[in-house]
N, C-alpha and C positions, 0 to 999 in steps of 0.2 A: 330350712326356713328361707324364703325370699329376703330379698334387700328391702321392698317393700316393709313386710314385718316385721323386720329388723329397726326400723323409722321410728323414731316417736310420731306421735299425732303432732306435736310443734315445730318438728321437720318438713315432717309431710305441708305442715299448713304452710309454711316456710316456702317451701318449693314451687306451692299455686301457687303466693304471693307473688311469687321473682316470675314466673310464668306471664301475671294477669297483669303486669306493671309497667305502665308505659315509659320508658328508657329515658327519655326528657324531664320528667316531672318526677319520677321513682315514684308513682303512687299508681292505686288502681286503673286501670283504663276508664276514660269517661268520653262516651262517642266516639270511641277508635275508629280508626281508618288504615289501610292498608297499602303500602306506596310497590309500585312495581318491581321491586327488587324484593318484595319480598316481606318487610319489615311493619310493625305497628306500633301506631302513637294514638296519644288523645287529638282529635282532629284541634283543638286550639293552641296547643303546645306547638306543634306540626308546622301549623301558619305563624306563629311568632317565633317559631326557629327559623323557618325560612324569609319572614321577615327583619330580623335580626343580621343576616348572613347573604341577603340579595344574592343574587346569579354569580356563578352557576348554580340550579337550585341540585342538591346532594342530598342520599339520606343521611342522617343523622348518627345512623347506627354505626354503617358500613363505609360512610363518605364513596357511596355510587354514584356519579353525575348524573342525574336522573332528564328526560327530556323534555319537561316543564311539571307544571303544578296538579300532576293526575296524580289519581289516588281514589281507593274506593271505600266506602262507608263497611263496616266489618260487626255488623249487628249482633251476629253471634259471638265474639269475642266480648262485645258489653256486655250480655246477657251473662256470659262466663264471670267476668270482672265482679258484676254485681252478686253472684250467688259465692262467690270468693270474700266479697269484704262482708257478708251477713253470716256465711259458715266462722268467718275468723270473729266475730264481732262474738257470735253465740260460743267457742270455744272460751274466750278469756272470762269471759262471764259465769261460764259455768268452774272454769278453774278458781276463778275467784269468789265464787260460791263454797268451793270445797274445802277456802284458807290455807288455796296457792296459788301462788304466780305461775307456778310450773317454770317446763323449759319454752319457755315464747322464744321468739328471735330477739327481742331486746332482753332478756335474760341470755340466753344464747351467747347475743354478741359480747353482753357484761363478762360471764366469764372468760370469754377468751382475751379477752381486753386487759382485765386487771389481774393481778397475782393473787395467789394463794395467802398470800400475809392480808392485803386487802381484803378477800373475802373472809377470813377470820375473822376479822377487827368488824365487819360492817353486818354480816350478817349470821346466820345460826343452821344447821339440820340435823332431820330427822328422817328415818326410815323405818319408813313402813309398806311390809308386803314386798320389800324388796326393791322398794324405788326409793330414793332416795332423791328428797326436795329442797329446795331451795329456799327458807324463807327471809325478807329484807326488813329490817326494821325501817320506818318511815324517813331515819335520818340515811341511813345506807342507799336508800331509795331515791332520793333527794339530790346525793353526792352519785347517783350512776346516772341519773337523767343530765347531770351537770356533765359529767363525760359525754355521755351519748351526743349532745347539744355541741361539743368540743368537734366530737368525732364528725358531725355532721356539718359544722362548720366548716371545719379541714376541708370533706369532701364539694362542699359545694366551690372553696376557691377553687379546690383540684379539676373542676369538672368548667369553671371560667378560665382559669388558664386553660386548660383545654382545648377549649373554643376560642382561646383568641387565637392560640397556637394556630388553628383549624381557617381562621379564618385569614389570619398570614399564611400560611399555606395556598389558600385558592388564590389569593391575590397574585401567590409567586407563581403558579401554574401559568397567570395571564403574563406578569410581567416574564417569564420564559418565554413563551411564546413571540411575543416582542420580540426579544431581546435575538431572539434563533431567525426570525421576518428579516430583520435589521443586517444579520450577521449573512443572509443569504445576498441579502442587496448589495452590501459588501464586496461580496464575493463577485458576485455578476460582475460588478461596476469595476473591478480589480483587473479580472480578466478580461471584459471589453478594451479595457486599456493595452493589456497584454498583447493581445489580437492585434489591435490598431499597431502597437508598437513592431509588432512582430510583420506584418503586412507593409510596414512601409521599409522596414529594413529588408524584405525581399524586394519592393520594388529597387530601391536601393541596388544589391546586389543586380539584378537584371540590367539595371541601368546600368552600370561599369560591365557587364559580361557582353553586353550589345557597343558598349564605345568601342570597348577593346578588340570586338570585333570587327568593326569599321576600320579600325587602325591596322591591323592582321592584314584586312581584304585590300585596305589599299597597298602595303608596304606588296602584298602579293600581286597585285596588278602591274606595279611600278616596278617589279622584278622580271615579271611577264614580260614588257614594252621593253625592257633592257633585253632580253633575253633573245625575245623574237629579232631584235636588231642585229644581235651580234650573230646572229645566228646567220640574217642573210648575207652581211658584212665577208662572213666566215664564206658562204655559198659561192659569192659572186668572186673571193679569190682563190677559192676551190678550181673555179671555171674557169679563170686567167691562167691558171698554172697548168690545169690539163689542155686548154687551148696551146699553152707553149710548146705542151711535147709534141704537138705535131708536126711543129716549124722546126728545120734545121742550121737557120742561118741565128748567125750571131746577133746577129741588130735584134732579133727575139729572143734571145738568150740576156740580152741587154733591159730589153724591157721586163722580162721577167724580174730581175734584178731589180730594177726601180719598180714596179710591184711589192716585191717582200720590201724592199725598205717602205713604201709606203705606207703597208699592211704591219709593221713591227708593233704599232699601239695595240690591234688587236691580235694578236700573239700573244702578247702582255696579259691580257685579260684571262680573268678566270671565273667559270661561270659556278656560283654559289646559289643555293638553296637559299630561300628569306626564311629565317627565325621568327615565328608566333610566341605571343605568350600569353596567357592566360593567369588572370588571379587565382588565388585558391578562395576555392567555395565556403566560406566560412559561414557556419550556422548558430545563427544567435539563441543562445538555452540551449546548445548542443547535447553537451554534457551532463548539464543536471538532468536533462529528460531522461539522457541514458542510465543513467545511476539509477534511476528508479526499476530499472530492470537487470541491476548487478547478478553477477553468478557467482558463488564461491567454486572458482576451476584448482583443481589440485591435478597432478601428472599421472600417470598408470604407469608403474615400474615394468608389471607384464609386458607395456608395447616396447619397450624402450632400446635399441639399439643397442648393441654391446660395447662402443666406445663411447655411451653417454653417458653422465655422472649428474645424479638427480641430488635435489637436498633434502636433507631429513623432513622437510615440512614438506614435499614435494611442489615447491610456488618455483623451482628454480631449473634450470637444463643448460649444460654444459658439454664441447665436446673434450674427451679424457686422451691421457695419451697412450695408453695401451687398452686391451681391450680385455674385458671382465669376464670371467668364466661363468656365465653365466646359462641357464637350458633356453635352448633352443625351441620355444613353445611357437605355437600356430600363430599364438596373437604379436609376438615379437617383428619386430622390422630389421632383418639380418642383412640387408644392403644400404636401404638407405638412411641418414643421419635422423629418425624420427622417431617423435612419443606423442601417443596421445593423452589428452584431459579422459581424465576420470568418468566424467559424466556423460551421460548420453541423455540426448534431447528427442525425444519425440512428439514435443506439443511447447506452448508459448513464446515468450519474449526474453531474449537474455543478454548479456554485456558484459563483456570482460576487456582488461587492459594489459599491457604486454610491454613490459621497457625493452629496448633493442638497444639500447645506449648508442655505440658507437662501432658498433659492429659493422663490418664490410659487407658481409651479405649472411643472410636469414630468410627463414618464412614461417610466417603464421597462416591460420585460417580455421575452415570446418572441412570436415569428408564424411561421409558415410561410414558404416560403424563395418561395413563391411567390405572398406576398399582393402586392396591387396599389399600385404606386409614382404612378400618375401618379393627379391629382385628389385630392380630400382629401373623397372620401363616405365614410360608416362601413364599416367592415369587416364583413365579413360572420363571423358566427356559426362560431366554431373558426379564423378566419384567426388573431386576435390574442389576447392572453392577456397583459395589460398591468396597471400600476396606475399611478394619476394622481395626485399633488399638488394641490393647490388650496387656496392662502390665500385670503380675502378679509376685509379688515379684522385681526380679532383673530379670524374663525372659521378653522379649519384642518378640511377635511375631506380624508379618501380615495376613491379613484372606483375600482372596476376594471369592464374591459370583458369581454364574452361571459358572460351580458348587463350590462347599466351599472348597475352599482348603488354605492350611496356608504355610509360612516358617519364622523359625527364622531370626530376624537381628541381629547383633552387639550392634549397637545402635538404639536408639528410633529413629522414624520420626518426625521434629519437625514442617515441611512445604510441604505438598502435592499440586502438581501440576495435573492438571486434561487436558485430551486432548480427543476431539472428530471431529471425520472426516467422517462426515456422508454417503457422495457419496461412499467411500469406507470401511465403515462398521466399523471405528476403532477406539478403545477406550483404553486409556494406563493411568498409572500414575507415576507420576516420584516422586525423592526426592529430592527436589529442593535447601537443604542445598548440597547435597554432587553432584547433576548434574546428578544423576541417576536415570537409568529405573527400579522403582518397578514392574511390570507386566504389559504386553500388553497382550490384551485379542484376539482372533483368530478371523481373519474377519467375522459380519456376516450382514446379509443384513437386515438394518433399512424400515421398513413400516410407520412404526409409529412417532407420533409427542413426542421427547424426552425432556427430563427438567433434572438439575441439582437437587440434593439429600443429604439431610445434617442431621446426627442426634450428638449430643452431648454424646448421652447414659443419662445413671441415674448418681444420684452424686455419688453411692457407698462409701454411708456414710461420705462421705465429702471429699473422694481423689481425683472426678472427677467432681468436678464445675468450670472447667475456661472453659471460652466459645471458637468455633470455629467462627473463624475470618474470613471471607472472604477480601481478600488482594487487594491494587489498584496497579496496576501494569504500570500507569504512572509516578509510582516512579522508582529508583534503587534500589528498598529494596530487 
């Protein structure tokens, strides 16, 4: 037997009903109309929902933003509508003919509403044929219409909150929108400031790199004119004294003599090189730009030298004083003091930080994944991309390699910053105590799969054993 068949007739009528019933008014359709998403109303319900609720206009059903007041007349749904409330009209009538309510939907709803003790007390049945009906004494009748009246009550607040809900809702849709407008201008005007702040503190900068440089060019010109002087000074008694040796008499042996005593001031002299100096390039928002392209670097025990002594979290490298039995694999560096990072880069932006403390010399950097571990000859040109430490005495220089060139600092480096950008070939190091650019190497174009590059050096008899640190940089440190 179908589900159909299975239906009472007051289900079935039941089910047109919620079918033919316009969603606003909960009753038959009258002049339906059909809105673009889909949905049907009574065309006046329709227009006093949408004037009730002004723009944006939305359907009612689904709350679809709809794109103005279209909508089209739906002729054959009224036709449906009305042969719906005259079939339902002719069933109650003829059940009530027969001296039954039957099961309607307002009997329906009655029993599922009230209890079994309620419908004992209110009402009575009988069966017959097998069906089993319903019937209400006037007063029991009386006391369900007073529920129902209850129930419909309840639903119409439920269905005005609803709607108010519905209409704070769109208003918050606009007031978002605002609010996201507002939060953009914000932003713009925040950064224009940025911009301006940042643009003048490079002129800034440029301006002290160009004084400094006037100061450099002249202290070097004024060492030049001293230079050229003594130089001829030096010439012309160069000439007096090889003139002398050709003379054999004393009276020019004598003048020769009063020569050098005249010449003892530039004797004296000693010809020095002028000292330049240049500020460090300090870059304002250095650091938090970088942070945003942090890397977490951990060591690779595989690369790792056999006198070096890594830490249980591998953030740490040290050199050891004997040397660790360890196998001699391909990827191992069996001469020289080094390990590499863990990870390998072949695409984006990355940043790591590196303590050096107080170490006499060290180096960090990048190399290719596939520069050469065994022997300790120079690397060859683009293998490595490193910088060196180097104390000696009270001088502190920097070194970097491809190709090796150095410059004095001031002061020691006590925290190296490391930056790689591999789409556009770039690789820089900063000094992260002072916010400065130690050297940015000139762009060049990566093939290859790159790793991060750490050596400690030797202890140099016990001035250079404190280990390099690899730093976490979800701290503030």
């Amino acid at each position: 037997m179908s589900i159909v068949e299975k239906m009472s007739t007051a289900d079935l009528m039941e089910n047109l009903r919620e079918e033919l019933t316009c969603f606003i008014c909960l009753d038959y359709f009258n002049s339906p109309v059909t809105t673009e998403c889909g949905h049907s109303f009574c065309l006046m319900c329709l227009l006093k929902n949408w004037e009730e609720h002004n723009t944006p206009l939305s359907c009612p059903e689904c709350w679809r933003t709809l794109e103005g007041p279209h909508f089209q007349p739906n002729e054959r749904l009224g036709r449906l509508a009305n042969i719906g409330r005259q079939l339902r009209s002719q069933v109650l009538q003829n059940e009530d003919e027969q001296g039954s309510f039957g099961r309607t939907a307002a009997a329906a709803a009655a029993t599922k509403v009230f209890s079994d003790d309620e419908q004992s007390t209110n009402s009575f049945s009988t069966q017959s044929h097998g069906v089993n009906r319903v019937y209400l004494s006037s007063e029991a009748e009386e006391q369900h219409k007073e529920k129902l009246q209850e129930i419909l009550n309840l639903l119409r607040k439920k269905k005005k909150e609803a709607q108010i809900i519905l209409t704070h809702e769109k208003e918050r849709v606009i007031l978002c929108k605002e609010e996201t407008k507002t939060c953009k201008q914000v932003v713009v005007s925040e950064y224009m400031k940025m911009h301006q702040f940042l643009k003048e503190e490079e002129q800034l900068q440029l301006q002290l790199l160009e004084k400094e440089e006037r100061e450099n060019m002249k202290k070097l010109r004024e060492n030049e004119i001293q230079l050229t002087q003594l130089i001829r000074s030096l010439s012309k008694m160069i000439g007096q004294i090889e003139s002398a040796f050709q003379n054999s008499t004393l009276e020019s042996f004598e003048e020769v003599r009063g020569a050098l005593e005249r010449s003892e001031t530039l004797l004296l002299q000693c010809p020095e090189a002028t000292t330049t100096e240049l500020s460090l390039c300090r870059i304002t928002g250095m650091r938090e730009m970088l942070r945003k392209f942090s890397s977490d670097i951990t060591l690779d025990p595989a690369t790792a030298n056999a006198y070096l002594v890594l830490s249980e979290d591998l953030k740490s490298v040290r050199y050891g004083a004997t040397r660790q039995q360890l196998p001699d694999n391909p990827e191992r560096f069996d001469q020289s003091a080094t390990v590499l990072g863990t990870q390998i880069f072949t695409s984006g932006r990355h940043y790591w930080e590196v303590e050096v403390g107080n170490k006499t010399e060290w180096e960090v950097g990048i190399c290719k994944d596939s520069v050469s571990r065994k022997g300790n000859l120079p690397k060859p040109p683009g293998d490595l991309f490193s910088l060196i430490g180097l104390k000696i005495g009270d001088d502190y220089s920097l070194w970097v390699s491809s190709p090796l060139k150095g410059q004095h600092v001031r002061q020691p480096v006590h925290k190296v910053g490391v930056f790689l950008d591999y789409e556009s070939g770039h690789i820089a190091f900063y000094n992260v105590t002072d916010e400065s650019l130690i050297y940015s190497f000139p762009p060049a174009s990566f093939q290859e799969a790159l790793r991060p590059i750490f050596s400690p050096c030797l202890p140099n008899e016990g001035t250079n054993t404190d280990p390099l640190t690899i730093c976490s940089l979800t701290s503030h440190a």
